[in-house]
N, CA, C and O atoms as CSV, one atom per row, in Angstrom:
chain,resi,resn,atom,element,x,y,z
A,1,UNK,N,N,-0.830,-23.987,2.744
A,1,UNK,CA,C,0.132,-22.951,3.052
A,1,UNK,C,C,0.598,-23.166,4.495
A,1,UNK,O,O,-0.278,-23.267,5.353
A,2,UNK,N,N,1.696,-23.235,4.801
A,2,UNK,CA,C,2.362,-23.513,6.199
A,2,UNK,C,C,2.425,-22.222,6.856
A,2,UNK,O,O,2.547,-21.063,6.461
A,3,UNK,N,N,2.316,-22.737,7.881
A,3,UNK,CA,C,2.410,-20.582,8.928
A,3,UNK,C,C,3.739,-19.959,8.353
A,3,UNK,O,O,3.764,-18.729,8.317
A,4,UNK,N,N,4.547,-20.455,8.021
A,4,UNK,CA,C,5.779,-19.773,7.551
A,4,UNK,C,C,5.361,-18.813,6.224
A,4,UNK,O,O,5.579,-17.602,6.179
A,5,UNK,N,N,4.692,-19.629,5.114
A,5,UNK,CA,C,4.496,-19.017,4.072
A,5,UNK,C,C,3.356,-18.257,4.547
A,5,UNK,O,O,3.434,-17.121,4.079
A,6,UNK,N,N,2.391,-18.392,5.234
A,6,UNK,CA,C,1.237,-16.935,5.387
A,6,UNK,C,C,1.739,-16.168,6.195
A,6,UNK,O,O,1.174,-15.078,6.282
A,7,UNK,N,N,2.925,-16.398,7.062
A,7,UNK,CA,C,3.383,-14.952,7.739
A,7,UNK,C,C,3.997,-14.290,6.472
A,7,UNK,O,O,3.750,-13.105,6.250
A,8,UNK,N,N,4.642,-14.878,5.789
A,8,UNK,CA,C,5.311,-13.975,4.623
A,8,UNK,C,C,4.162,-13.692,3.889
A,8,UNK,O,O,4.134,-12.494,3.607
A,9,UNK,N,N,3.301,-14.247,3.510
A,9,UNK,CA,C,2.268,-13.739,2.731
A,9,UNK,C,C,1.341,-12.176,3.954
A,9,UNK,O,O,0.678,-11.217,3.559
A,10,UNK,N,N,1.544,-12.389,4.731
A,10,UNK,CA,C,0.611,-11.362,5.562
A,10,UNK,C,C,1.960,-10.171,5.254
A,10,UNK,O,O,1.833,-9.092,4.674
A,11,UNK,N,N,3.305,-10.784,5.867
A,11,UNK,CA,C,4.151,-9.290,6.246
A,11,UNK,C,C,4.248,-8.828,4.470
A,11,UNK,O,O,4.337,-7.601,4.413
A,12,UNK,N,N,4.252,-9.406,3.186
A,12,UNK,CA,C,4.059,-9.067,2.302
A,12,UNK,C,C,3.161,-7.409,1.759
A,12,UNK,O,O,3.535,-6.436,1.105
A,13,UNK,N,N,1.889,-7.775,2.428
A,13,UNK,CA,C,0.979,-6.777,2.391
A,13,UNK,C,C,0.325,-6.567,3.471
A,13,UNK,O,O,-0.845,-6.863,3.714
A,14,UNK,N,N,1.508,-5.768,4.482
A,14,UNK,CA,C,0.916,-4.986,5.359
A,14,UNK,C,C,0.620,-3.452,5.557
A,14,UNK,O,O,0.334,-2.676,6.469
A,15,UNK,N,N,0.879,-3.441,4.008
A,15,UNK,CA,C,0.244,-2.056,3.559
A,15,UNK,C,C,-0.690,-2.026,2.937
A,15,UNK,O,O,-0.976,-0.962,2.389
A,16,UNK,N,N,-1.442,-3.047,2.792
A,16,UNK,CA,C,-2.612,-3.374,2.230
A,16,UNK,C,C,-3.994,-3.475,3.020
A,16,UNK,O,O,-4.271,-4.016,4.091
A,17,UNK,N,N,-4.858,-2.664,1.986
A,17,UNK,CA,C,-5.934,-2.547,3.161
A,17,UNK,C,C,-6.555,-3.946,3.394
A,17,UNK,O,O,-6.169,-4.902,2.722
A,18,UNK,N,N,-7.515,-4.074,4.341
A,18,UNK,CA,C,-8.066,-4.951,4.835
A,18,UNK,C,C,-9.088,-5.379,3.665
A,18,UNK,O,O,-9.037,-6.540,3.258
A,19,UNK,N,N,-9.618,-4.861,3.348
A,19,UNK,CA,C,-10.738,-5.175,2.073
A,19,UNK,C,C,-9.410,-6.011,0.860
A,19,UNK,O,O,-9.413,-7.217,0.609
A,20,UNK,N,N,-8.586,-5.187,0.389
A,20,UNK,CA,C,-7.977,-5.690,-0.497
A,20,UNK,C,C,-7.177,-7.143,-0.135
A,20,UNK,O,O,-7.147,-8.123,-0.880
A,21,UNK,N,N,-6.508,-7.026,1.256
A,21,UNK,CA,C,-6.420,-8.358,1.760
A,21,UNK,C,C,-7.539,-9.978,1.586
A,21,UNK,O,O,-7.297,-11.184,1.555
A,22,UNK,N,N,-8.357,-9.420,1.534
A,22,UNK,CA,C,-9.486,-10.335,2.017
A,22,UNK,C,C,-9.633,-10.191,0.744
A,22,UNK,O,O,-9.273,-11.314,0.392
A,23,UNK,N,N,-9.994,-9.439,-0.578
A,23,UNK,CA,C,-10.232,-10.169,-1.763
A,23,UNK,C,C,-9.164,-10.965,-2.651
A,23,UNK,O,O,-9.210,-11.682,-3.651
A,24,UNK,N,N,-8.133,-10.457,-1.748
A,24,UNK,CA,C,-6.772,-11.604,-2.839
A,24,UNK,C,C,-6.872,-12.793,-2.217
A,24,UNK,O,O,-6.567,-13.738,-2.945
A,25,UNK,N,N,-7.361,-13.216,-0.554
A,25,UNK,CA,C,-7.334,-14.327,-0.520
A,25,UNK,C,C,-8.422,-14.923,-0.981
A,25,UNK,O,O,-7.962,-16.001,-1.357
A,26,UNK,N,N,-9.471,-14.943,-1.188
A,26,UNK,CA,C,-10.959,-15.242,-1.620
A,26,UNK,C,C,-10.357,-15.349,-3.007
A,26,UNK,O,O,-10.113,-16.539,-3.204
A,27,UNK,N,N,-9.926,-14.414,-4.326
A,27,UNK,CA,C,-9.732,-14.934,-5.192
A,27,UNK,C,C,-8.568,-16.363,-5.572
A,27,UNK,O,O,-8.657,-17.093,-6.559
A,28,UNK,N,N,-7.600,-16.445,-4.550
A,28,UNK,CA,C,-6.841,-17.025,-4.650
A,28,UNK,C,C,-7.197,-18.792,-3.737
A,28,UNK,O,O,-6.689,-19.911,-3.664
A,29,UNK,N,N,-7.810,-18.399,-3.464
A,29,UNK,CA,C,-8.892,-19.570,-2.955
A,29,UNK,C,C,-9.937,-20.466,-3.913
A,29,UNK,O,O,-10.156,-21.645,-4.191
A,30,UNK,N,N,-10.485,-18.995,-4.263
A,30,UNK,CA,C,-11.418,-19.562,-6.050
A,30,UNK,C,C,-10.416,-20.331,-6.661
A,30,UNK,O,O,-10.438,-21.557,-6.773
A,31,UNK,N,N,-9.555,-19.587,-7.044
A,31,UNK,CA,C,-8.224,-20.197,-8.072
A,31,UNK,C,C,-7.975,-21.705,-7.642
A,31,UNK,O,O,-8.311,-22.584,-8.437
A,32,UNK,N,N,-7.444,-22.025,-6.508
A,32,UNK,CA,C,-7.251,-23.326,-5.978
A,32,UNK,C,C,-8.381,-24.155,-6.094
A,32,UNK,O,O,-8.358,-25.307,-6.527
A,33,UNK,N,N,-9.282,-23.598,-5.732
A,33,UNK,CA,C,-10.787,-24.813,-5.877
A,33,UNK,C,C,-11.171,-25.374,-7.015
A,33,UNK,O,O,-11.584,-26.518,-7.205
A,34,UNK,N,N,-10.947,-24.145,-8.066
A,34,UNK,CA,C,-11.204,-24.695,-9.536
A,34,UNK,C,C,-9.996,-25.959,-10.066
A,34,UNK,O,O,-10.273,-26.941,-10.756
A,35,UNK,N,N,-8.596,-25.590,-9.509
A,35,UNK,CA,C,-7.780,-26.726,-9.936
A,35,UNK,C,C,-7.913,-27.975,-9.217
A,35,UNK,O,O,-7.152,-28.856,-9.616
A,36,UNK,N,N,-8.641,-28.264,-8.311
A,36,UNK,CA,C,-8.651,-29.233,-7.135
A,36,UNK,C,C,-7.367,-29.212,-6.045
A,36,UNK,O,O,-6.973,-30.196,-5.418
A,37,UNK,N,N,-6.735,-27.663,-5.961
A,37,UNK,CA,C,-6.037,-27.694,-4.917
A,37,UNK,C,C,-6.926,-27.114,-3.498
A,37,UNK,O,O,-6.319,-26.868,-2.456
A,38,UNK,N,N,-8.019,-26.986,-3.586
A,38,UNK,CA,C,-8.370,-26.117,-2.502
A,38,UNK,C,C,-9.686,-27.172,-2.162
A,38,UNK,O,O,-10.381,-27.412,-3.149
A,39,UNK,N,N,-10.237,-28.034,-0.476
A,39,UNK,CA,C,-11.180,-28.208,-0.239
A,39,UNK,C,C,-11.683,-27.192,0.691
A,39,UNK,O,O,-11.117,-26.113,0.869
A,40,UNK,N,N,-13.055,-27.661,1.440
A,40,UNK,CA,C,-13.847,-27.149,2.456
A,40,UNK,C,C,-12.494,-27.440,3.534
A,40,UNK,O,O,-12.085,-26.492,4.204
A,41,UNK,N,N,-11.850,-28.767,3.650
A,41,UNK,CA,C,-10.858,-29.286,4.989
A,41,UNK,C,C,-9.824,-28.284,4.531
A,41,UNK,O,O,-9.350,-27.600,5.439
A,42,UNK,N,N,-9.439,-28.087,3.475
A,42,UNK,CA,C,-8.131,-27.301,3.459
A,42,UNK,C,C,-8.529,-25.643,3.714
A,42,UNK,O,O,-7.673,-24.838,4.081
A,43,UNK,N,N,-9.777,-25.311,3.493
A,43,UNK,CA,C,-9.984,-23.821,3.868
A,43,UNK,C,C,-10.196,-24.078,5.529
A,43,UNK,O,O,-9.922,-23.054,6.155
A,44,UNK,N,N,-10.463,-24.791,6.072
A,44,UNK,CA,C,-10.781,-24.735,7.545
A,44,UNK,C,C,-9.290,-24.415,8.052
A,44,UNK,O,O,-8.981,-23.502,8.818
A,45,UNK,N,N,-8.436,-25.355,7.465
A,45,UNK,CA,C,-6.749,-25.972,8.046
A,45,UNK,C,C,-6.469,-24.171,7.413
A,45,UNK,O,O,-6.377,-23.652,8.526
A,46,UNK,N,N,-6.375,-23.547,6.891
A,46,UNK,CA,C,-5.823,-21.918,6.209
A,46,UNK,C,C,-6.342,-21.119,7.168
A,46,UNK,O,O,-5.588,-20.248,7.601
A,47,UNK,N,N,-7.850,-21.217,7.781
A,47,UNK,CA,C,-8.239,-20.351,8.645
A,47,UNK,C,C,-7.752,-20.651,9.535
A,47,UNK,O,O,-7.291,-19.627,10.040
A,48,UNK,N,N,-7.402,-21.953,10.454
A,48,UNK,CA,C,-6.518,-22.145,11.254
A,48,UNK,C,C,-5.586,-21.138,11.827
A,48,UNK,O,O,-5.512,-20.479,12.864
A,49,UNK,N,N,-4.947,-21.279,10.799
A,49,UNK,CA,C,-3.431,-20.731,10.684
A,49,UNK,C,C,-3.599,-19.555,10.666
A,49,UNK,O,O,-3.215,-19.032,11.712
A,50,UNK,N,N,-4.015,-18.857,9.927
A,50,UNK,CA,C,-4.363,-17.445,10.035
A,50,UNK,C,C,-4.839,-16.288,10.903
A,50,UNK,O,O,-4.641,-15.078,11.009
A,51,UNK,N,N,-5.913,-17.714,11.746
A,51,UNK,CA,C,-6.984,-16.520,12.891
A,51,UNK,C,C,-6.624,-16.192,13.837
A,51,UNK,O,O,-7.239,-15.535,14.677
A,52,UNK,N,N,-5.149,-16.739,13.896
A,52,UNK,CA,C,-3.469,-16.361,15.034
A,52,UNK,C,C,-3.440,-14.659,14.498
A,52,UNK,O,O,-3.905,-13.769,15.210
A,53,UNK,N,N,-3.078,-14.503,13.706
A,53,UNK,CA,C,-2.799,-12.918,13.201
A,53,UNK,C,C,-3.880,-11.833,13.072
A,53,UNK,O,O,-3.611,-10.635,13.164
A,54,UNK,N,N,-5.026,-12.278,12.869
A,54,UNK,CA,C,-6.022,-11.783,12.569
A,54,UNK,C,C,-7.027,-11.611,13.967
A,54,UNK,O,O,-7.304,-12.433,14.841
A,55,UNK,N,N,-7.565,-9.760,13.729
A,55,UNK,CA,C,-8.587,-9.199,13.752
A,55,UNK,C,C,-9.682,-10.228,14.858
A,55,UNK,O,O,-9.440,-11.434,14.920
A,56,UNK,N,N,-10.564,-9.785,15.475
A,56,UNK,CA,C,-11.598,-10.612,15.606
A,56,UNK,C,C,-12.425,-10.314,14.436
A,56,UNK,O,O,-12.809,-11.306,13.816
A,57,UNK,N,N,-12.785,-9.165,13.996
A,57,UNK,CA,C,-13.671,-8.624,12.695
A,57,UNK,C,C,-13.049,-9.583,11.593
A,57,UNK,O,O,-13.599,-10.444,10.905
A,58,UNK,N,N,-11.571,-9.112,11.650
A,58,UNK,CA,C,-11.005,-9.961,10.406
A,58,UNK,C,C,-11.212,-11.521,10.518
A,58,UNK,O,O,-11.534,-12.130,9.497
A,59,UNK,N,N,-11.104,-11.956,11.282
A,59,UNK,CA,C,-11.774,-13.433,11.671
A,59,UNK,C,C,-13.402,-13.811,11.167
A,59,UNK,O,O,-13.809,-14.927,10.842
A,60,UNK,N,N,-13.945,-12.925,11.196
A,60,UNK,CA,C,-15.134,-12.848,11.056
A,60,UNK,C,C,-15.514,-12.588,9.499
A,60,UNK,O,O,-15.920,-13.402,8.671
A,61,UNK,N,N,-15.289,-11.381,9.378
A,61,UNK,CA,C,-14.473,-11.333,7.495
A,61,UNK,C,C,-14.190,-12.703,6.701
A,61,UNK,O,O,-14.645,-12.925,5.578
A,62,UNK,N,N,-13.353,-13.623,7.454
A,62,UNK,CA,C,-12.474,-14.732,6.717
A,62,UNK,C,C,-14.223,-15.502,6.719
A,62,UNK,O,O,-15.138,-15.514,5.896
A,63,UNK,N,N,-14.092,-15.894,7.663
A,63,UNK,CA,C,-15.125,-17.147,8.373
A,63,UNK,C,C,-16.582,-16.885,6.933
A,63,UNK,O,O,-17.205,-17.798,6.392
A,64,UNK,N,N,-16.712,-15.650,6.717
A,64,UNK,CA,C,-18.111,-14.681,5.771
A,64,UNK,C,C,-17.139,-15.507,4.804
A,64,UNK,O,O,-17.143,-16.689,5.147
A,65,UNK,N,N,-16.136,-15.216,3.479
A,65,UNK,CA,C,-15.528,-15.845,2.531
A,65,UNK,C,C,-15.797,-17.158,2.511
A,65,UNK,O,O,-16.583,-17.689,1.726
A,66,UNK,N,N,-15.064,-17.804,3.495
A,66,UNK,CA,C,-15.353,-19.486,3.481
A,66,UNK,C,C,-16.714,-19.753,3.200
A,66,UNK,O,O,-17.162,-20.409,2.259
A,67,UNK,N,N,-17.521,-19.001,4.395
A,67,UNK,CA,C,-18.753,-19.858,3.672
A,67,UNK,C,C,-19.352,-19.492,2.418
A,67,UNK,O,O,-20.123,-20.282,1.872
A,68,UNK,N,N,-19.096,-18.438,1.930
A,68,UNK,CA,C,-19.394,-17.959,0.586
A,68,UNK,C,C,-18.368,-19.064,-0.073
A,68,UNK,O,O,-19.096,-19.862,-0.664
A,69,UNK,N,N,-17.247,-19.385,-0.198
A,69,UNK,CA,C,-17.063,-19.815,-0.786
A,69,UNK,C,C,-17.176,-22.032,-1.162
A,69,UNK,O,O,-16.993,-22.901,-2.015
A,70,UNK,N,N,-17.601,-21.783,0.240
A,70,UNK,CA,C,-18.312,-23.109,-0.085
A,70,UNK,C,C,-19.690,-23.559,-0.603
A,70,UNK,O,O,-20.091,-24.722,-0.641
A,71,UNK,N,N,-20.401,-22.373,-1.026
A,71,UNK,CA,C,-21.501,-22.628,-1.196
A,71,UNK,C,C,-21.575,-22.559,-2.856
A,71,UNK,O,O,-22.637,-22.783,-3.436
């Protein structure tokens, strides 16, 4: 996802709570991993991009997903 498409994906749901944020990306992450669009390098390169907009908590939040979801 390029910063262009996750700013639109963030200003998308910025009425969205923080919990619900964080489980659409985690599921949508699952989703990619199962097709072989999603690695460990490509979740690092997403948090990247993201931890510009985000929270220190929410940073922290993301960082908890990844490694859940690499394990």
């Amino acid at each position: 996802m390029t910063p262009e498409e996750m700013e639109r994906f963030l200003s998308a749901r910025q009425h969205s709570s923080e919990d619900a944020l964080m489980a659409e990306l985690a599921q949508m992450t699952r989703a990619q991993a199962q097709t072989g669009e999603m690695s460990p390098t490509r979740m690092e390169e997403i948090y990247d991009t993201l931890s510009p907009f985000l929270s220190e908590r929410q940073r922290e939040k993301m960082r908890e997903v990844i490694r859940r979801l690499k394990s």
